[in-house]
N, C-alpha and C positions, 0 to 999 in steps of 0.2 A: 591663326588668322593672319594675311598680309596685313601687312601697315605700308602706308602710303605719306610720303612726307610732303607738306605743299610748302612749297617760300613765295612770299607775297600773299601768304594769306589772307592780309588784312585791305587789299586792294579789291578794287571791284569784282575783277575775274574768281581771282584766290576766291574771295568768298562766297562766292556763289558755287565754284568749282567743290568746296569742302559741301556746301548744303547740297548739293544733288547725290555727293559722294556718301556722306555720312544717312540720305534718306535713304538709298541703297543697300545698309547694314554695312560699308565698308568702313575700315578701321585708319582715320586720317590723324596726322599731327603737323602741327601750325610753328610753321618756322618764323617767329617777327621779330623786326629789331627791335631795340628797347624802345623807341620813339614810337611805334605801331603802336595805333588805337584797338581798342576789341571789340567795339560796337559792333562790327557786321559780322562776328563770327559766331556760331550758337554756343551756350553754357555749356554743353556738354563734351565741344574740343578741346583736346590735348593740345597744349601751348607750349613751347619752347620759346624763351628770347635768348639769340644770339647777338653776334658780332662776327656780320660776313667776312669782315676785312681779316679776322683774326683765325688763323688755320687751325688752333685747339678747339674751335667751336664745332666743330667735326666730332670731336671723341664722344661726346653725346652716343652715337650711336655705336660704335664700335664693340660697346658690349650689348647693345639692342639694337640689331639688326633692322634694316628695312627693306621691302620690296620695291618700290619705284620711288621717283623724287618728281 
C-alpha cells in the first residue's frame, strides 16, 4: 500500500485533508512539530513529531519509504 506523508497536519487543511484521505482506505502519516496539538487528527493516524529545521528529521523514512508528501 502507498503511504502518503501530510506536514501540517495538525492545521485546518492537513486535517481535514488526512479525514477524507484516511476515509478513502489510504494510508496517511502526520508530520507535527513537537508544539502540534492532536485534537483535529483521528485516533487511528500515524504520527510522527519532527524538527523541520533539523535535516536528520528526514531519515525517518529513508528505511520506510513514501509515496507523496
Amino acid at each position: 500500500m502507498n503511504k502518503t506523508v501530510i506536514t501540517g497536519a495538525s492545521g485546518f487543511l492537513g486535517s481535514h485533508i488526512i479525514k477524507i484521505m484516511m476515509d478513502k482506505g489510504m494510508s496517511v502519516h502526520a508530520l507535527l512539530r513537537k508544539s502540534s496539538s492532536l485534537k483535529n487528527l483521528p485516533d487511528e493516524c500515524a504520527i510522527s513529531r519532527v524538527d523541520f529545521m533539523n535535516p536528520d528529521s528526514g531519515e525517518l523514512y529513508s528505511s520506510n519509504p513514501v509515496s507523496a508528501v
